[in-house]
C-alpha positions in Angstrom: 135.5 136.7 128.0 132.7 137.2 130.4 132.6 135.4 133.8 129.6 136.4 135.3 126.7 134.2 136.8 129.1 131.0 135.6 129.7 128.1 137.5 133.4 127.3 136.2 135.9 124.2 136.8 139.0 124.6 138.3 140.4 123.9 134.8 137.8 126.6 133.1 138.5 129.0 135.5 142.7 128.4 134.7 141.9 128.7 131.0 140.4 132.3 131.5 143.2 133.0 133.8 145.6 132.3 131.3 143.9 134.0 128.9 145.5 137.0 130.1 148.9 138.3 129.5 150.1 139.6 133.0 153.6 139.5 132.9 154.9 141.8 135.9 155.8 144.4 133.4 151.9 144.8 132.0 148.6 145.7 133.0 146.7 143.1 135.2 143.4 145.4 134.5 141.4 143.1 132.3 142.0 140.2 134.6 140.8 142.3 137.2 137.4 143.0 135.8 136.9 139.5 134.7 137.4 138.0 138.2 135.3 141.4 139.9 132.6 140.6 137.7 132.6 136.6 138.1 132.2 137.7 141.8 130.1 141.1 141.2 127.7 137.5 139.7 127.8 135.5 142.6 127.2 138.7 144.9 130.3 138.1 146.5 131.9 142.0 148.2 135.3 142.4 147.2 137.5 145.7 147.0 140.1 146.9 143.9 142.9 147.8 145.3 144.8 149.9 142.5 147.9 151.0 142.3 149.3 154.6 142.3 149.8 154.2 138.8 146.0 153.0 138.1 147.3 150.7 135.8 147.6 147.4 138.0 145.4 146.2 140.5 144.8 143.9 143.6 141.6 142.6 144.4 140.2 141.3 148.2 136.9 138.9 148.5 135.4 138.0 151.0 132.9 134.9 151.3 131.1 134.2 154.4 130.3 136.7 157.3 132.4 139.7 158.3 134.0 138.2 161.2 137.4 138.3 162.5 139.3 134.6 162.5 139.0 133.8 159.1 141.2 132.2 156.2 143.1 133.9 153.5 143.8 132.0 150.2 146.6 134.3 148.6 147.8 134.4 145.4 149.2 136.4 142.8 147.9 137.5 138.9 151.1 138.1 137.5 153.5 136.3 135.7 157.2 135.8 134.5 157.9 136.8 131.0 157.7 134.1 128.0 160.3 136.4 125.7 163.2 134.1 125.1 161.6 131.1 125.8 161.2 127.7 123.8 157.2 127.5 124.1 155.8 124.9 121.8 152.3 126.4 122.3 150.6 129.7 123.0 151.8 130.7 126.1 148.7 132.4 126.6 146.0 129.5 125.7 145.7 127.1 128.4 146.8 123.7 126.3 145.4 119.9 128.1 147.6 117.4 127.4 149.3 114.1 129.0 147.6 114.6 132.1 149.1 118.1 132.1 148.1 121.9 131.8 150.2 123.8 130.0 150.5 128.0 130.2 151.6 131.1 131.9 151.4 130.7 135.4 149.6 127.6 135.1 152.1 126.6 138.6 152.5 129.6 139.7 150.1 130.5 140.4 147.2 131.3 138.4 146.1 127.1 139.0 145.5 128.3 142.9 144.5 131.5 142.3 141.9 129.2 140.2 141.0 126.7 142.7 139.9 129.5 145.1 138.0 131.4 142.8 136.3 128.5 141.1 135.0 127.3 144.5 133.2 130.1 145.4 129.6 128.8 145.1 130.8 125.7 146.9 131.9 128.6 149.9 128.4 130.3 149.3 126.4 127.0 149.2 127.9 126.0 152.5 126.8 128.4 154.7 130.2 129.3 156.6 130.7 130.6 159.9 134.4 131.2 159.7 135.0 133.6 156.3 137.5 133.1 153.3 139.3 135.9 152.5 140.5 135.8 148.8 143.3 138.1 147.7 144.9 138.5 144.5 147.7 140.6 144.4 150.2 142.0 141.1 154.3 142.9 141.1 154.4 139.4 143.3 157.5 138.4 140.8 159.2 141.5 141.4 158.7 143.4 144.4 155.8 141.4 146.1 154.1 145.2 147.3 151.1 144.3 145.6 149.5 142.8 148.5 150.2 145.6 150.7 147.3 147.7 150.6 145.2 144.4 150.8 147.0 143.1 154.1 146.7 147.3 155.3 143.0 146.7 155.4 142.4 143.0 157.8 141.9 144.6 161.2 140.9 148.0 160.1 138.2 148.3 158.1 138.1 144.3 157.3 138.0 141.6 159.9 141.2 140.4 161.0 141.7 137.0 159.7 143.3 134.0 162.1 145.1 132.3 159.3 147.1 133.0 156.2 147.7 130.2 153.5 149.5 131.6 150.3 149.0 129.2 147.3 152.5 129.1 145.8 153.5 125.4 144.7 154.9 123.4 147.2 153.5 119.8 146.3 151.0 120.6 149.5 153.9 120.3 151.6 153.4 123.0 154.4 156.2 125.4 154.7 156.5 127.5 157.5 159.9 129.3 156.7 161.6 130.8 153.8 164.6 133.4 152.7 164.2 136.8 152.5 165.2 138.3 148.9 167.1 141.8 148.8 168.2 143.2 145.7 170.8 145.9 145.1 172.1 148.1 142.5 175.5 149.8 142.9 177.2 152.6 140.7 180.5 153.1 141.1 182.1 156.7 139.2 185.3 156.7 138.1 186.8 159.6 136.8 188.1 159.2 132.9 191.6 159.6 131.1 193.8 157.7 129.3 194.7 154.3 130.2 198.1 155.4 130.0 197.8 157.8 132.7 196.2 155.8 135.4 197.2 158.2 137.8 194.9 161.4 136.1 191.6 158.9 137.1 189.8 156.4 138.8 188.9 153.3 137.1 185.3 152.6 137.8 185.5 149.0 136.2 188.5 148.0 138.2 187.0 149.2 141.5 183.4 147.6 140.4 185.9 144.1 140.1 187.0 144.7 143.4 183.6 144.7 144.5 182.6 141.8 143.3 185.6 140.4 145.1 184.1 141.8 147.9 180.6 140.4 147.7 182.3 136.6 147.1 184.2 137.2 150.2 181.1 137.8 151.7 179.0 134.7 150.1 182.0 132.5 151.0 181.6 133.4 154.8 177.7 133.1 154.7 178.2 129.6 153.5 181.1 129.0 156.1 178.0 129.6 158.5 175.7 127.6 157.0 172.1 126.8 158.4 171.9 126.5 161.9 168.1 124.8 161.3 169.4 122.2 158.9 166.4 123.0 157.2 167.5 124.4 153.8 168.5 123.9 150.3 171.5 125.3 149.8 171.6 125.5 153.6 173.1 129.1 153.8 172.0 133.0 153.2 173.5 133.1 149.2 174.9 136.2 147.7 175.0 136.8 143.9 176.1 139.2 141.3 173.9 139.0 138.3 174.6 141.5 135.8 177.6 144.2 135.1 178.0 147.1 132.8 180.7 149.6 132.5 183.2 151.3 130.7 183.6 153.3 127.6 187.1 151.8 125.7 189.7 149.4 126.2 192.2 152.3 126.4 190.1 154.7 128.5 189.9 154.7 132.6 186.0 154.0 133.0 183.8 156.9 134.4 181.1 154.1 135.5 180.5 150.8 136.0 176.9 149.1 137.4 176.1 146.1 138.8 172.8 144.3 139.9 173.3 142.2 142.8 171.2 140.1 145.8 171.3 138.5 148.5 168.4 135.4 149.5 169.2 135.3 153.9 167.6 133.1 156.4 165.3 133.9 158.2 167.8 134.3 161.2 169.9 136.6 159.0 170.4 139.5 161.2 169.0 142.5 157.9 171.2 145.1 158.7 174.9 142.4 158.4 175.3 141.9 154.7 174.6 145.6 154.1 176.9 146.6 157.0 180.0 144.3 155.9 179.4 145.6 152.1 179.3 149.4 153.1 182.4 148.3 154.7 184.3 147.0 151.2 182.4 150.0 149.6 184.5 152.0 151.9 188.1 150.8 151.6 187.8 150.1 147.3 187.1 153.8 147.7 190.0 154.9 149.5 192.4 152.3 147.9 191.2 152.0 144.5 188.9 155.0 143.1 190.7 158.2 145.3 194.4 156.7 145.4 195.7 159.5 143.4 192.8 162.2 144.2 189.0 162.7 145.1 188.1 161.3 142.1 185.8 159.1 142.7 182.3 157.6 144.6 180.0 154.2 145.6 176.4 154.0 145.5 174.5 151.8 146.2 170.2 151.8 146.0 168.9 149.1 147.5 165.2 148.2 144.6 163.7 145.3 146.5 162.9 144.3 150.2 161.2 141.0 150.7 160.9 139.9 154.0 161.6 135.9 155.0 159.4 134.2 156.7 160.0 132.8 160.3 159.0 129.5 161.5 156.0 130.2 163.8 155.8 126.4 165.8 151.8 125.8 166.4 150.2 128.7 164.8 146.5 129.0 163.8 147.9 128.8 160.1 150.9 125.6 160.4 147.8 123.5 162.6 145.1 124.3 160.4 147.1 123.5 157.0 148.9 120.7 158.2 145.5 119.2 158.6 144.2 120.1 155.7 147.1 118.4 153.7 147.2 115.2 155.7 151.3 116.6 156.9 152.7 115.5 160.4 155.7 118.3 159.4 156.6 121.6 157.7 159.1 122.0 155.4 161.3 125.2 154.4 161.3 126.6 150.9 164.5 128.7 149.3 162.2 130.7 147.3 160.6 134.2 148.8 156.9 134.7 148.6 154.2 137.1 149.7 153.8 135.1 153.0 156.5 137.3 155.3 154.5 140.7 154.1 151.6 138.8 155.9 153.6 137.5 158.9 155.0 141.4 159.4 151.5 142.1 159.7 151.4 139.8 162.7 148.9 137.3 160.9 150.4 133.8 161.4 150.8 132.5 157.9 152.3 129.4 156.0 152.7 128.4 152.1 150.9 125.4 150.3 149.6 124.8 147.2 149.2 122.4 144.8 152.3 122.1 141.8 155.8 121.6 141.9 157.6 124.7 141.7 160.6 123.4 139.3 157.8 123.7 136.7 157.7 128.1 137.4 159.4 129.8 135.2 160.0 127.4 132.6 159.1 127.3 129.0 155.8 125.3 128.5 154.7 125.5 132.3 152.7 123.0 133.4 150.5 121.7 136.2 149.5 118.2 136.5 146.0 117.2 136.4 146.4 115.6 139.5 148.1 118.3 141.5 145.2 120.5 140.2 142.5 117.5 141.7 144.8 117.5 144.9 144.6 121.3 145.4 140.5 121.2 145.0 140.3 118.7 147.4 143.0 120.8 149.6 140.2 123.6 149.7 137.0 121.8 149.9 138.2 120.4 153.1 139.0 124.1 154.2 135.5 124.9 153.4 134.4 122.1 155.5 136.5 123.4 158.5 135.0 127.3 157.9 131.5 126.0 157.5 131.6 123.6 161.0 
C-alpha cells in the first residue's frame, strides 16, 4: 500500500496502520517501509533503527530544524495479539462505525502514532523553530527496549529534545507518574522418587507452592503499605503469579516446577526490596523444603523484563507544555507502564497523553472514538502552533 507524496487523514493514515499485522511476536518491517517512504515523500530525515535480529525496527523523524529543545511524539508499532479473541471484524481492516474505529491498536496506539504522522505537512507548512521529533518504536508490549537505540541517539548525534510526550491513551489527561513492571521466571529442581519415599527427593511442586506462599506474603505487605501519594489505582506496588507448570505424576516427587511471576511498584518502590525479601523465601524453602533430607535440590530465578516507572517531575518542560496543550490544571497517575520512564532515565523530562481510553487496549474489537481521534488532532496542531511561535 504505497504512502508516498500523500496527504492522508488522521483516519487514512490509522487504516494503513492497521493494515499491518504487528503483533509483538512478528515483523514490524513492512510498516516500517511504508511510514519511511510516506516521509522519504515529504523529504522528511528520519533514521531505521533495526534490531539485532534485523527483523523489527524503530524509526526517528525529525521535522523542523536540527536544534536542541524540541518535542518528541512517541509511540509504538506493535500490537497485542487477536488469537483467542471474539473479533466481529477483521482485526486487521480498520472498520468505521457508530462514531467509532474499530482495529488492532486502533487505542493503543497506532490512532497517535497516526495523528503525528498524518500531520506532518501541517509541521512542514508551518515553518517551526522548535523541531518534532517522531519515534516509533517495536517490543513496546513486551519489553519496551525498542526505543532504546532511538532515545541513545538525542544528545549525541541528534539534538537533545526539551520535552517528551508518549501518546498512550489517557483521555488527554496528563500523567506524570506511573508503576514500574518487572517480570520473573523461577525454576525450582526437585529431585525425583516415589511419592512413597518422600525422603529419597525433593518435591519441586511443593516447594514452588511454598513460593507462591511467599510471594502473597509479600503482596499482602505491599498493600499493607499502600500509596503514600494517594495517587493510584489500586494504590499499592501489586505482586502476581500468573502461570505454573510442574511435575511429572501424581505418585512421583517433581524434578521441576516453573512459574511466571511480576511485580507493577511505585515509583517510590525502592528496585532492589521485592527481589531482596524473595531471595530471602528462596532461601529458607530451600533449606526447609527441597534439601531437608539431602542436597537435593535448587531455586532460580531470571529476571525477563525491566520497565522502569516513571517519577513525578513537578514543573517540567514536558508536564507545563502538555498541560497546556490539553486545557489540564493537574496530572494524573496511570497503573499501566509505558515507554515514558526509558525516556525519563535518559534525563529528558517526559509525561504520557494521548487521545483514547485505555479500557478499550487489549480488547476484542478495539476501538477509538471519532471524537477522541478529533481531540488528539487538535491536541497536536496546537503543539505545532507552540513549535512554530
Amino acid at each position: 500500500m504505497p504512502m508516498t507524496g500523500e496527504r492522508l487523514s488522521p483516519l487514512d493514515m490509522l487504516a494503513r496502520l492497521v493494515s499491518y499485522d504487528t503483533e509483538s511476536d512478528k515483523p514490524n518491517l513492512a510498516l516500517i517501509d511504508a511510514v519511511c517512504a510516506y516521509l522519504d515523500g515529504w523529504g522528511v530525515p528520519h533514521l531505521r533503527l533495526p534490531n539485532p535480529a534485523g527483523d523489527k525496527a524503530a524509526v526517528l523523524a525529525t521535522v523542523g530544524p536540527m536544534v536542541d529543545g524540541g518535542v518528541v511524539l512517541s509511540g509504538h508499532t506493535d500490537v497485542v495479539p487477536v488469537a483467542g479473541q471474539a473479533w466481529t471484524s477483521d482485526p486487521f481492516t480498520l472498520r468505521v462505525a457508530d462514531g467509532r474505529a474499530y482495529g488492532r491498536g486502533a487505542v493503543d496506539m497506532k490512532g497517535f502514532d497516526a495523528l503525528a504522522l498524518a500531520l506532518v505537512p501541517d509541521m512542514l507548512a508551518a515553518g517551526l523553530t522548535r523541531p518534532v521529533h517522531i519515534l516509533l518504536s517495536y517490543d513496546e508490549e513486551t519489553t519496551c527496549l525498542g526505543s532504546l537505540d532511538g532515545i541513545a541517539r538525542f544528545g549525541a548525534d541528534l539534538p537533545r529534545p526539551g520535552a517528551v510526550i508518549v501518546g498512550e491513551p489517557t483521555g488527554l489527561e496528563v500523567a506524570d507518574a506511573h508503576k514500574s513492571i518487572v517480570t520473573c521466571l523461577t525454576i525450582v529442581h526437585g529431585h525425583e522418587a516415589h511419592s512413597a519415599r518422600p525422603a529419597l527427593g525433593a518435591n519441586a511442586v511443593a516447594a514452588a507452592g511454598d513460593l507462591v506462599a511467599g510471594l502473597n506474603r509479600i503482596s499482602d505487605a505491599m498493600i499493607a503499605r499502600g500509596d503514600a501519594s494517594g495517587r493510584f489505582d489500586p494504590p499499592a506496588t501489586t505482586v502476581h503469579v500468573g502461570t505454573i507448570h510442574g511435575g511429572t505424576a501424581r505418585n512421583i516427587l517433581a524434578k521441576e516446577c516453573r512459574f511466571l511471576w511480576e511485580y507493577r511498584g511505585l515509583p517510590d518502590l525502592d528496585p532492589e526490596e521485592i527481589p531482596r525479601l524473595f531471595a530471602a523465601e528462596a532461601e529458607r524453602v530451600t533449606r526447609e523444603r527441597l534439601n531437608r533430607y539431602g542436597a537435593y535440590g535448587r531455586i532460580e530465578t531470571l529476571e525477563e523484563v525491566d520497565i522502569p516507572g516513571l517519577a513525578p517531575e513537578p514543573g517540567s518542560e514536558a508536564e507545563r507544555l502538555a498541560l497546556r496543550l490539553a486545557g489540564r490544571n493537574r496530572t494524573v497517575a496511570v497503573p499501566y507502564a509505558t515507554e515514558a520512564g526509558r525516556f525519563q532515565a535518559a534525563g529528558i523530562p517526559t509525561v504520557v497523553c494521548g487521545p483514547g481510553d485505555i479500557a478499550q487496549a487489549h480488547q476484542p474489537d478495539e476501538f477509538i472514538t471519532l471524537d477522541a481521534l478529533g481531540a488528539g488532532e487538535a491536541f497536536l496542531r496546537r503543539l505545532i502552533e507552540a513549535c512554530a511561535a
